[in-house]
N, CA and C atoms as a LAMMPS dump frame, in Angstrom:
ITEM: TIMESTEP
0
ITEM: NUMBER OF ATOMS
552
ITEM: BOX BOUNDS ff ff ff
-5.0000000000000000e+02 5.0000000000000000e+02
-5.0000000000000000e+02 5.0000000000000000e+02
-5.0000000000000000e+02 5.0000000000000000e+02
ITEM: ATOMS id mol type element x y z
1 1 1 N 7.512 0.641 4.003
2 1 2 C 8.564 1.132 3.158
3 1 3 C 7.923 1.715 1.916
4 2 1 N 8.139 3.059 1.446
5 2 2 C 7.913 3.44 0.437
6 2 3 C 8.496 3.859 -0.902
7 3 1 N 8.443 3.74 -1.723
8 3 2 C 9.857 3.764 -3.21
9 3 3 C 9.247 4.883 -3.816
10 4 1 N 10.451 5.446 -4.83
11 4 2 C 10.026 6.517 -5.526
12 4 3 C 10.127 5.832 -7.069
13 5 1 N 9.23 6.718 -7.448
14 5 2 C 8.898 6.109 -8.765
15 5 3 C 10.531 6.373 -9.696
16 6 1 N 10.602 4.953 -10.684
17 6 2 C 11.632 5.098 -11.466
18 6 3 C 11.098 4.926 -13.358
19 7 1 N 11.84 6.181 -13.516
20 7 2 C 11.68 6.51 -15.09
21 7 3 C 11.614 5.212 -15.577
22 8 1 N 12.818 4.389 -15.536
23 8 2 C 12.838 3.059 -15.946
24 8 3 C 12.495 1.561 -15.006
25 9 1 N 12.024 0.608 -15.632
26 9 2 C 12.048 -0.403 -15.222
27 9 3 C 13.246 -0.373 -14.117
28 10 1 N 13.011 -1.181 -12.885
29 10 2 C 14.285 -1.414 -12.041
30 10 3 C 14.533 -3.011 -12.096
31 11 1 N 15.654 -3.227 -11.444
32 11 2 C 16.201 -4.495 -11.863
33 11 3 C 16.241 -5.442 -10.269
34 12 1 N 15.529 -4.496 -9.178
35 12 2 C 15.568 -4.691 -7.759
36 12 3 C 14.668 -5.475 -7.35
37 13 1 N 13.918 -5.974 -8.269
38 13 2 C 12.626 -6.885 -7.489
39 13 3 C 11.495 -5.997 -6.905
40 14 1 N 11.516 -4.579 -7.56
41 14 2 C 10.337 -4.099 -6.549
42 14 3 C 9.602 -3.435 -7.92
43 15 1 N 8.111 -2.678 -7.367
44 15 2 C 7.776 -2.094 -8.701
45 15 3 C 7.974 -0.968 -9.036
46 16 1 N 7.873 -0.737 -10.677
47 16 2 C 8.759 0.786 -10.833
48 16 3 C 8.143 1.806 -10.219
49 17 1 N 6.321 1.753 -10.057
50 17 2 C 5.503 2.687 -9.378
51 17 3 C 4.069 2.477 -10.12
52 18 1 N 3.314 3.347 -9.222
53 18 2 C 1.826 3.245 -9.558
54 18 3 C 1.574 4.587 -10.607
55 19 1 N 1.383 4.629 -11.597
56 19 2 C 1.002 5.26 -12.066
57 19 3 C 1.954 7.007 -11.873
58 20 1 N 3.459 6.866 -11.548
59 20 2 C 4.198 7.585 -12.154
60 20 3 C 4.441 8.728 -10.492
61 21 1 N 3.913 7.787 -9.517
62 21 2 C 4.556 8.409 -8.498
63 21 3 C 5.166 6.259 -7.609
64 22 1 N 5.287 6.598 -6.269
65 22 2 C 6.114 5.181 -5.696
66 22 3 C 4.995 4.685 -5.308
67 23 1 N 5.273 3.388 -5.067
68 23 2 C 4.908 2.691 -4.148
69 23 3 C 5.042 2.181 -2.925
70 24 1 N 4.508 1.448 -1.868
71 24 2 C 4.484 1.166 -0.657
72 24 3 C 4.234 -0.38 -0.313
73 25 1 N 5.007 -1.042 0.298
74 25 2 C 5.304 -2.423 0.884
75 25 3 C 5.659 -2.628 2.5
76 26 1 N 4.409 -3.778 3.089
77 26 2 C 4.691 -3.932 4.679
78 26 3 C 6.171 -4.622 4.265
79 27 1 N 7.086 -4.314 5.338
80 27 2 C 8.304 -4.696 5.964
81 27 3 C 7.831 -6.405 6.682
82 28 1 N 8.034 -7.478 6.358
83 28 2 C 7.644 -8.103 6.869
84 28 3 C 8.942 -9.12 7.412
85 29 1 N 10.004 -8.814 7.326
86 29 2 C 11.186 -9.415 7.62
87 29 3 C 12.77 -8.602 7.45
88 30 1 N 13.529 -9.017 8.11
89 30 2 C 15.155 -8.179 7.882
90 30 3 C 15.804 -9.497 8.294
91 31 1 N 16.763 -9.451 7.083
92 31 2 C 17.908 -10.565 7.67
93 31 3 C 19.31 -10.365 6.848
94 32 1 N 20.261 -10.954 7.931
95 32 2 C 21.452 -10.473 7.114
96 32 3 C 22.416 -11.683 7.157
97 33 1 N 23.271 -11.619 5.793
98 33 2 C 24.076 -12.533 5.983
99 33 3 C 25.189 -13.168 6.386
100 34 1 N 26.178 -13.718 5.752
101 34 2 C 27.678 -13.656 6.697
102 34 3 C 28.491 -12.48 6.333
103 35 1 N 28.139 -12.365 5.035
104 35 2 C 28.998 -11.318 4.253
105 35 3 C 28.138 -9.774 4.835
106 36 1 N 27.075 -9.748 5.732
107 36 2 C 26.584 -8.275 5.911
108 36 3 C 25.979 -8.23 4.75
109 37 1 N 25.389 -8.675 4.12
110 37 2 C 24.284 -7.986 3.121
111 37 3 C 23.055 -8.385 3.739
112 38 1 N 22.178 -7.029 3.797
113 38 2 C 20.85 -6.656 4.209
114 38 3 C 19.691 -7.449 3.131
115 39 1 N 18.403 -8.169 3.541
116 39 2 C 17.755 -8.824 2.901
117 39 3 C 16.392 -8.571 3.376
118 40 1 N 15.474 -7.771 2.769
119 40 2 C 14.257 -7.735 3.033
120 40 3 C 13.151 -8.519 2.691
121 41 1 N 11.959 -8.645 3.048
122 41 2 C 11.156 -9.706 3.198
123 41 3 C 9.684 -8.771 3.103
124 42 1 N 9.66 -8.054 1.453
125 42 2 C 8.276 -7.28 1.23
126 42 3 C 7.029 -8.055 1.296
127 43 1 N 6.027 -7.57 1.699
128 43 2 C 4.502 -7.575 0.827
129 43 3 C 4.124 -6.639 0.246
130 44 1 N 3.354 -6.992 -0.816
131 44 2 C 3.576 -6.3 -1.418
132 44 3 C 1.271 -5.707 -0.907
133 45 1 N 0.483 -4.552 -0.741
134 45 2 C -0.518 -4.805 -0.619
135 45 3 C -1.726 -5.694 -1.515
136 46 1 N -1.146 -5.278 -2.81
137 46 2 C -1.857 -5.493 -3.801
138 46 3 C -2.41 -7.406 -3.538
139 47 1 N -1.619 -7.997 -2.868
140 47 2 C -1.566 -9.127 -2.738
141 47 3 C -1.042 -10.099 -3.457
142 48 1 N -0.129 -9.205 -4.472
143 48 2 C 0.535 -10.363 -5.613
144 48 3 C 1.723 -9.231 -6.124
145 49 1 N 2.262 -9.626 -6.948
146 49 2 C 3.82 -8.993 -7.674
147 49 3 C 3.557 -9.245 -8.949
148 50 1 N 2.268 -8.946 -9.53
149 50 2 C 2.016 -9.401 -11.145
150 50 3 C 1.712 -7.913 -11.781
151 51 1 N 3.264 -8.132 -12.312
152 51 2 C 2.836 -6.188 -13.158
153 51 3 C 4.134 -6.655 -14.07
154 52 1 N 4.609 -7.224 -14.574
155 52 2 C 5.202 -7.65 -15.546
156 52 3 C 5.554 -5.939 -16.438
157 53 1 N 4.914 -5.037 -16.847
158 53 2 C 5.094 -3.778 -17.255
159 53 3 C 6.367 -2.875 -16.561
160 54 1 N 6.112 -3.327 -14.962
161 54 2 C 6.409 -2.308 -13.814
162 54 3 C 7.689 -3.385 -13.636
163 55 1 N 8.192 -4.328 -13.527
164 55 2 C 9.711 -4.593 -13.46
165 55 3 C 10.242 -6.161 -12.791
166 56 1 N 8.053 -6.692 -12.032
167 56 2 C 8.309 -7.891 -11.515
168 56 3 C 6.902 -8.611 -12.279
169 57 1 N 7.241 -10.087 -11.889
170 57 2 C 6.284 -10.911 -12.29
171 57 3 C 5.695 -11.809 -11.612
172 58 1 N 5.064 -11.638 -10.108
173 58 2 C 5.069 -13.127 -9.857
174 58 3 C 3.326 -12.997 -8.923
175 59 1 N 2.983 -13.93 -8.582
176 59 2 C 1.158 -14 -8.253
177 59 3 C 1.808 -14.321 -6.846
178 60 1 N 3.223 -14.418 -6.296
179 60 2 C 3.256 -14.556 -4.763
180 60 3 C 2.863 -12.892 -4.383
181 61 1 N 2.227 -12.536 -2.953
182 61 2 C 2.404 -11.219 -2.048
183 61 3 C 3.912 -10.859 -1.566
184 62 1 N 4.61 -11.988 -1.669
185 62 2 C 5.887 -11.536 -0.88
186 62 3 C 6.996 -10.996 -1.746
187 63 1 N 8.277 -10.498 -2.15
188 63 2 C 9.151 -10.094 -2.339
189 63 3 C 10.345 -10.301 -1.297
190 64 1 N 11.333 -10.721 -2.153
191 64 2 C 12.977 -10.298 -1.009
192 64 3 C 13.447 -9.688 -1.541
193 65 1 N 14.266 -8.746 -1.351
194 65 2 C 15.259 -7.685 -1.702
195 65 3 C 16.045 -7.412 -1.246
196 66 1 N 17.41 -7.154 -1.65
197 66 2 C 18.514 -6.331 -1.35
198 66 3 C 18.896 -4.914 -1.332
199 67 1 N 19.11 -4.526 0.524
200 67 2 C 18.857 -3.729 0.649
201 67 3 C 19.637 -2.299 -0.21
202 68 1 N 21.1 -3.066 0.262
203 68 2 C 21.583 -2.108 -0.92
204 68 3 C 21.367 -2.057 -2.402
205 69 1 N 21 -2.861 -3.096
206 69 2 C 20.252 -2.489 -4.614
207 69 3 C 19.668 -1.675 -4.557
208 70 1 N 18.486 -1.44 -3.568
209 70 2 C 17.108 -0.454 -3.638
210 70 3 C 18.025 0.37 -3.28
211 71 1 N 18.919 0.949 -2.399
212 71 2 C 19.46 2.246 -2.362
213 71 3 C 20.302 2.906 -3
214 72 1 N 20.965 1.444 -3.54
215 72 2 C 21.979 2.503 -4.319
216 72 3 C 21.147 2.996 -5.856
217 73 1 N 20.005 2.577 -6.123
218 73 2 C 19.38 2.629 -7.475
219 73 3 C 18.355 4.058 -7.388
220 74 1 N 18.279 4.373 -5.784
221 74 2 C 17.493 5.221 -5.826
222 74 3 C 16.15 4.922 -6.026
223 75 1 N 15.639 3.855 -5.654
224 75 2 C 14.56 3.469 -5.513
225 75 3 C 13.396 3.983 -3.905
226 76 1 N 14.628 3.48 -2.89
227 76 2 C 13.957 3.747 -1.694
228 76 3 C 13.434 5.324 -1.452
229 77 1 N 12.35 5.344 -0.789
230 77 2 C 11.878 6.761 -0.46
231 77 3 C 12.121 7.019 0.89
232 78 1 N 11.33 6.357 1.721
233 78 2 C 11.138 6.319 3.12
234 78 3 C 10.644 5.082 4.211
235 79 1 N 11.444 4.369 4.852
236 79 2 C 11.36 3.396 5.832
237 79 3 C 10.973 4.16 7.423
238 80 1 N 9.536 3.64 7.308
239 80 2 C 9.135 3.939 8.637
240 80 3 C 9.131 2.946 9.686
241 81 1 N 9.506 3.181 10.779
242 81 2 C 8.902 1.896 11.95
243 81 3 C 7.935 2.426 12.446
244 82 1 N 7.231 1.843 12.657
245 82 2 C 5.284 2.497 14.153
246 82 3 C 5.947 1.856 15.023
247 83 1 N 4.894 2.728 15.901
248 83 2 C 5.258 2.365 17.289
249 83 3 C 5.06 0.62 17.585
250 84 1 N 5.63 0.211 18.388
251 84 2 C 5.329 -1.21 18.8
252 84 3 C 3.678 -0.987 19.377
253 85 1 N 3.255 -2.3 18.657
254 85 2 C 1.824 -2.589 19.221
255 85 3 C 1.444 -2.468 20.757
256 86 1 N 0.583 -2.43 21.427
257 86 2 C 0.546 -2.378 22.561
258 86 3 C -0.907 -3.331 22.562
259 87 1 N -0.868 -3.758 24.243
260 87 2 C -1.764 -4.794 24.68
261 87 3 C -2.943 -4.183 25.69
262 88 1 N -3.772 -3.94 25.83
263 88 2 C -5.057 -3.383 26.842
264 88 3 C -5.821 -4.383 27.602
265 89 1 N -5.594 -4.698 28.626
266 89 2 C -6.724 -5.354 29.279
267 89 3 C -8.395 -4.71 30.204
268 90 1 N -9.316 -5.45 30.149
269 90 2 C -10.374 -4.163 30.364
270 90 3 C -10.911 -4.977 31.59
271 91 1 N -11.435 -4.555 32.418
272 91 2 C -11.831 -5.386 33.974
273 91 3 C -13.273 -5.603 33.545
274 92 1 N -13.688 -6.726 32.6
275 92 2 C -14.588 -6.532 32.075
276 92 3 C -16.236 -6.108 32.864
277 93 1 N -16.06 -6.288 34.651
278 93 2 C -17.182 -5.781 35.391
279 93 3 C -17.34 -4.72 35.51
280 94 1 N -16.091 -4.015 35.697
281 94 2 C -15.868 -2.815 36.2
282 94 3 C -16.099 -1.805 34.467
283 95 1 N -15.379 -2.198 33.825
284 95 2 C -15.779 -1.595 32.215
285 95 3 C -14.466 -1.17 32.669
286 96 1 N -13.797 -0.592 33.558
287 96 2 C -12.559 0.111 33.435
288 96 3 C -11.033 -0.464 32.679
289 97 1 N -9.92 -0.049 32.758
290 97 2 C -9.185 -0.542 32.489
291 97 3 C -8.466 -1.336 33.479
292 98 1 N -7.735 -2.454 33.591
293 98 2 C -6.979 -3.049 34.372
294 98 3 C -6.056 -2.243 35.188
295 99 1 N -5.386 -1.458 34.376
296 99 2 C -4.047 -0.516 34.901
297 99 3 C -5.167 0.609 35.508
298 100 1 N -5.879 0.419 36.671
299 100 2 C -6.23 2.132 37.316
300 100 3 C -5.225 2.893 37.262
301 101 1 N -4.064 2.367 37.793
302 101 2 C -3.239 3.538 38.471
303 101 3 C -2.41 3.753 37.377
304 102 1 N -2.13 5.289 37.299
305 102 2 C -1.503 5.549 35.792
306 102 3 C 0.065 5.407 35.769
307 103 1 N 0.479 4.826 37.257
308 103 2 C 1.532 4.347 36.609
309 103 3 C 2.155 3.271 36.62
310 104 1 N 0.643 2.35 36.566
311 104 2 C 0.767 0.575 35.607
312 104 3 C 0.739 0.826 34.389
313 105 1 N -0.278 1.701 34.069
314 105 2 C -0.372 1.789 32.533
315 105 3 C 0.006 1.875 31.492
316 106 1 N -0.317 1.71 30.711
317 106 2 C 0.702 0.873 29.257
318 106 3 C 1.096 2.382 28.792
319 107 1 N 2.343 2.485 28.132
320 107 2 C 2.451 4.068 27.751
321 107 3 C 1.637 4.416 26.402
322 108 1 N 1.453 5.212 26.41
323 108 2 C 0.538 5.562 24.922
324 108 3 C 1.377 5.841 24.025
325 109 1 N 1.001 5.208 22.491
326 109 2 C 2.133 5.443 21.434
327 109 3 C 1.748 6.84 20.497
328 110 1 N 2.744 7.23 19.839
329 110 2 C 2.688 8.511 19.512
330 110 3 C 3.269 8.527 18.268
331 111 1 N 2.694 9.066 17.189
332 111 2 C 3.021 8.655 16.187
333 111 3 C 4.264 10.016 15.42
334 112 1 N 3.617 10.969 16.554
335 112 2 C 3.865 12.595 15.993
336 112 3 C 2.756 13.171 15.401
337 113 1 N 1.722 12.832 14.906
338 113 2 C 0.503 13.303 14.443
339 113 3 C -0.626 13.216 15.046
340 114 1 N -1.017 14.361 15.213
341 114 2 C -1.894 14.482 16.537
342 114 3 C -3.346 13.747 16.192
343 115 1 N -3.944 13.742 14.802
344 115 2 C -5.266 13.229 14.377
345 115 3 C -5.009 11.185 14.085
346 116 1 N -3.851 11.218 13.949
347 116 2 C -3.453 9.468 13.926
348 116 3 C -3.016 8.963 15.676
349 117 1 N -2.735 10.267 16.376
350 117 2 C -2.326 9.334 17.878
351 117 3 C -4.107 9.685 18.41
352 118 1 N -4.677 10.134 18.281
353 118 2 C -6.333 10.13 18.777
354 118 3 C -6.569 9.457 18.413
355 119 1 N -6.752 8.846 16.984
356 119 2 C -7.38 7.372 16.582
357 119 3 C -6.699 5.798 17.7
358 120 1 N -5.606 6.402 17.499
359 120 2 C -4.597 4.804 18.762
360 120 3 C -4.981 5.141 19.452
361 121 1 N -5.455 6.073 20.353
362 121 2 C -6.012 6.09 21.847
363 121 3 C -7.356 5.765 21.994
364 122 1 N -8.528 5.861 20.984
365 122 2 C -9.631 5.061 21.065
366 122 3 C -9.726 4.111 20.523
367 123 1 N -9.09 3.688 20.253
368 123 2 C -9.159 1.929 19.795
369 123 3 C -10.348 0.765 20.866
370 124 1 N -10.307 0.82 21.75
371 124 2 C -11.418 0.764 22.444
372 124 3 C -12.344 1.363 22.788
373 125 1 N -12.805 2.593 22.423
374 125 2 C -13.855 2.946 22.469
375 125 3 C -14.008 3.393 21.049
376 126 1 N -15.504 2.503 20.664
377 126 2 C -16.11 2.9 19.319
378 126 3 C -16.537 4.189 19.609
379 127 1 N -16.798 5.14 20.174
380 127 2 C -17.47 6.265 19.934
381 127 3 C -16.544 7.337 19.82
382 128 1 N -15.172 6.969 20.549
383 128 2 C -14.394 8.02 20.364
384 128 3 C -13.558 7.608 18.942
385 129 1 N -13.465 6.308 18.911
386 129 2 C -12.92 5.867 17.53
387 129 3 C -13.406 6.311 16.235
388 130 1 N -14.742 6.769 16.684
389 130 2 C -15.854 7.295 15.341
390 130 3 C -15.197 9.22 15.107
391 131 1 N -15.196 9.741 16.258
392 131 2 C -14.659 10.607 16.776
393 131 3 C -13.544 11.266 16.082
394 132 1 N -12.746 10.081 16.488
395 132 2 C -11.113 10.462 15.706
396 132 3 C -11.095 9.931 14.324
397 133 1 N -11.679 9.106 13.581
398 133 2 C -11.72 9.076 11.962
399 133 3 C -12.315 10.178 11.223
400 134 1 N -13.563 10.609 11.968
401 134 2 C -13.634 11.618 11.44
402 134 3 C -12.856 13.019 11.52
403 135 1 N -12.368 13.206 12.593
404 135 2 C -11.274 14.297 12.677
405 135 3 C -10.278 14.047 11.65
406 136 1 N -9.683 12.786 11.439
407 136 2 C -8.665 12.412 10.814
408 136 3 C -9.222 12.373 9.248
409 137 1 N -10.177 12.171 9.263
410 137 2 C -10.439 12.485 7.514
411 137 3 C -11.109 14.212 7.457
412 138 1 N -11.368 14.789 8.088
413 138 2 C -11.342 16.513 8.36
414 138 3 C -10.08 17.083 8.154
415 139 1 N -8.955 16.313 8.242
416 139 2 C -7.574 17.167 8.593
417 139 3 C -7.002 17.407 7.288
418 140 1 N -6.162 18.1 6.982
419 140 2 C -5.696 18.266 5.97
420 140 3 C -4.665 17.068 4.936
421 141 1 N -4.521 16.132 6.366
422 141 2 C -3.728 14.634 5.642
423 141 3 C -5.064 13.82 5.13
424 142 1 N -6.047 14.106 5.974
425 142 2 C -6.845 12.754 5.231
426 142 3 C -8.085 13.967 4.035
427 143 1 N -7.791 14.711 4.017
428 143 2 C -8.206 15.629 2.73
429 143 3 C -7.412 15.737 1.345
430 144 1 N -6.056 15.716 2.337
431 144 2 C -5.139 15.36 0.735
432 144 3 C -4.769 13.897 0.553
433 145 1 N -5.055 12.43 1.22
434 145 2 C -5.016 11.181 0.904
435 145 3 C -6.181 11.188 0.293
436 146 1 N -7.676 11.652 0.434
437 146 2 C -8.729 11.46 -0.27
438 146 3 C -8.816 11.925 -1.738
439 147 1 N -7.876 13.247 -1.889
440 147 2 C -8.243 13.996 -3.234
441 147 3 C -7.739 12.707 -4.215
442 148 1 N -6.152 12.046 -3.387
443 148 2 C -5.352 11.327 -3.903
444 148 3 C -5.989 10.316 -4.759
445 149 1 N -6.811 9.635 -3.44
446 149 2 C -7.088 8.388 -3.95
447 149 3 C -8.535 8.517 -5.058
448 150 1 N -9.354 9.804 -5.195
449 150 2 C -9.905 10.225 -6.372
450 150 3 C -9.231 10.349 -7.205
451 151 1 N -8.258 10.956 -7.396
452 151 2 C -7.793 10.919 -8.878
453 151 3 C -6.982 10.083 -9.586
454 152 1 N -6.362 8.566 -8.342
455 152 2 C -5.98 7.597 -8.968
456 152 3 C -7.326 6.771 -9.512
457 153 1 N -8.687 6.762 -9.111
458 153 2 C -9.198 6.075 -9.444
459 153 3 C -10.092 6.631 -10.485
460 154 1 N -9.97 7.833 -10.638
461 154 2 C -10.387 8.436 -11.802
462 154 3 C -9.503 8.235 -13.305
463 155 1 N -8.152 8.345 -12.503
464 155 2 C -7.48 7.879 -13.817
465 155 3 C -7.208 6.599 -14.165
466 156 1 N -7.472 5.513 -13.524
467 156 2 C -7.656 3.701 -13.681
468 156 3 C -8.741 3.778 -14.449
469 157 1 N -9.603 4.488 -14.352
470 157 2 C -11.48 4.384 -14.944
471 157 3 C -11.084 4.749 -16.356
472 158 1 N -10.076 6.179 -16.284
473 158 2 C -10.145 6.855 -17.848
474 158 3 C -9.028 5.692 -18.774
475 159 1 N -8.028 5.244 -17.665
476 159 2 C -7.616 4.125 -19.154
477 159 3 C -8.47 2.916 -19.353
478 160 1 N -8.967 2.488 -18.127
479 160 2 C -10.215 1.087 -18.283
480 160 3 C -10.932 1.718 -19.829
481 161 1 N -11.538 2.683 -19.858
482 161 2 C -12.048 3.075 -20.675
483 161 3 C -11.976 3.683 -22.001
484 162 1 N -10.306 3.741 -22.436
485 162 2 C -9.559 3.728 -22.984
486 162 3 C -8.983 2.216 -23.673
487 163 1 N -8.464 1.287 -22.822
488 163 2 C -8.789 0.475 -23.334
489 163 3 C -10.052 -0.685 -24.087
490 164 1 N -11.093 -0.209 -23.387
491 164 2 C -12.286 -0.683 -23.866
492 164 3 C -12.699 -0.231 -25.575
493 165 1 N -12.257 1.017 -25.464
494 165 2 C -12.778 2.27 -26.943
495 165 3 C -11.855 1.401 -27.753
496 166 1 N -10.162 0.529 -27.577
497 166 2 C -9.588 0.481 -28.462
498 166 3 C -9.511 -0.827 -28.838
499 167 1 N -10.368 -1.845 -27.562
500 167 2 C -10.542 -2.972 -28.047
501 167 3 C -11.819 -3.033 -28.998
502 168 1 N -12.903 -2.179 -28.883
503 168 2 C -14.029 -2.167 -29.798
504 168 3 C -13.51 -1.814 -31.16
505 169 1 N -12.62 -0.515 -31.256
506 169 2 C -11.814 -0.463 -32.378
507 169 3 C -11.706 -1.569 -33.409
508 170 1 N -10.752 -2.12 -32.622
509 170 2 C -9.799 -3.084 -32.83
510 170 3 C -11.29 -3.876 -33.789
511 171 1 N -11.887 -4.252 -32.697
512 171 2 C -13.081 -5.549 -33.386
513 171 3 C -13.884 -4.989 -34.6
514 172 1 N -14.402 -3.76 -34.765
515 172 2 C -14.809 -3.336 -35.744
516 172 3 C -14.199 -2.964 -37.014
517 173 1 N -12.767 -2.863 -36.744
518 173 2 C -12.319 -3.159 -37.944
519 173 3 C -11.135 -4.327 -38.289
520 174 1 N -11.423 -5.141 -37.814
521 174 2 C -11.441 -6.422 -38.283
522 174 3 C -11.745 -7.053 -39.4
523 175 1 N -11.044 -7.443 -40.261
524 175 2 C -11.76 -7.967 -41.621
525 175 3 C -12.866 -9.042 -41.5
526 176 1 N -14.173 -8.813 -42.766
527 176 2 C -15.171 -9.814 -42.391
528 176 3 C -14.745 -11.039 -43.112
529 177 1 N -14.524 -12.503 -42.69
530 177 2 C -13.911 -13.383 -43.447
531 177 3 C -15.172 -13.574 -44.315
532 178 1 N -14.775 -13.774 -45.608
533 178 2 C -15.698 -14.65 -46.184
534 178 3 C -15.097 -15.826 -47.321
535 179 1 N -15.887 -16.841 -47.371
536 179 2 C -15.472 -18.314 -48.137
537 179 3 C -16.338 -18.456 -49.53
538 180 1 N -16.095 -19.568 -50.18
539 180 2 C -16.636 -19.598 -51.168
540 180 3 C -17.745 -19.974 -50.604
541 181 1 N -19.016 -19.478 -52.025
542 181 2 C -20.636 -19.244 -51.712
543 181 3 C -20.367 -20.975 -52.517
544 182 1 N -21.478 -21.533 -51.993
545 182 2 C -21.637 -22.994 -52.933
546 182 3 C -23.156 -22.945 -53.136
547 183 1 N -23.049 -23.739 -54.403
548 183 2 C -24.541 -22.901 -55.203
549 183 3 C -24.643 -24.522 -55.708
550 184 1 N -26.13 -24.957 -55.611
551 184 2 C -26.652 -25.952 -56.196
552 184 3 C -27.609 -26.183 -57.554
């Protein structure tokens, strides 16, 4: 699930955003009640909910939420499902797969993106798996997730470093205490 960033603090239990675009949380539960209200069951990646700035406070990974809050606030961006996992067995003498005949075989999942369904199809083989990451960071999605994730971490570095300049500040001008001199 992904949120769009909000001008203001939200009041939904989720965070307002990373640095002025949304954020993203595994779906790790749905439940509903008697009355029909929708109840989600976030993680959050970061591994905690400690941003006190951004709208929550807490050192758990998990979050619950209501589904309609996040929508009607305009928070939600986009709820994806993936494909259901799938299971492979390998005839480990033969090296082949269990399913010869192709139509035992498990169906192949498809994501719609042709450089992310090549990576799911070598999942067992490291060489084609090497194969398809690199295609997939060649493509124009994992060229524009890379620029991305440079310039978030370029700009974490420039306030790290920002705050550093203003805590030295801070200490250098600090008044020097001084007490009475005692003289014998």
């Amino acid at each position: 699930m992904s949120t769009n960033y909000m001008k203001t603090v939200p009041n939904d239990g989720l965070i307002q955003g990373d640095h002025g675009v949304g954020h993203v949380y595994m779906v790790e539960g749905v439940s509903k009640d008697a009355q029909g209200n929708v109840a989600m069951s976030l993680r959050n990646p970061w591994g905690h909910n400690h941003a006190p700035g951004m709208g929550i406070d807490s050192l758990s990974p998990t979050v619950q939420v209501d589904l309609k809050t996040v929508l009607d606030n305009g928070h939600l961006d986009d709820l994806e499902i993936g494909p259901k996992a799938r299971q492979r067995t390998q005839d480990h003498a033969q090296g082949q797969p269990a399913h010869a005949d192709p139509k035992q075989a498990p169906p192949q999942a498809s994501t719609g993106d042709v450089a992310m369904d090549r990576l799911l199809a070598s999942m067992n083989d490291p060489a084609a798996m090497g194969q398809a990451l690199t295609a997939l960071a060649q493509s124009p999605d994992g060229q524009a997730f890379h620029a991305q994730g440079q310039a978030q971490f370029q700009a974490i570095e420039a306030q790290q470093a920002q705050v550093a300049q203003q805590a030295q500040a801070a200490q250098q001008q600090a008044p020097v205490q001084t007490g009475p001199v005692m003289v014998r």
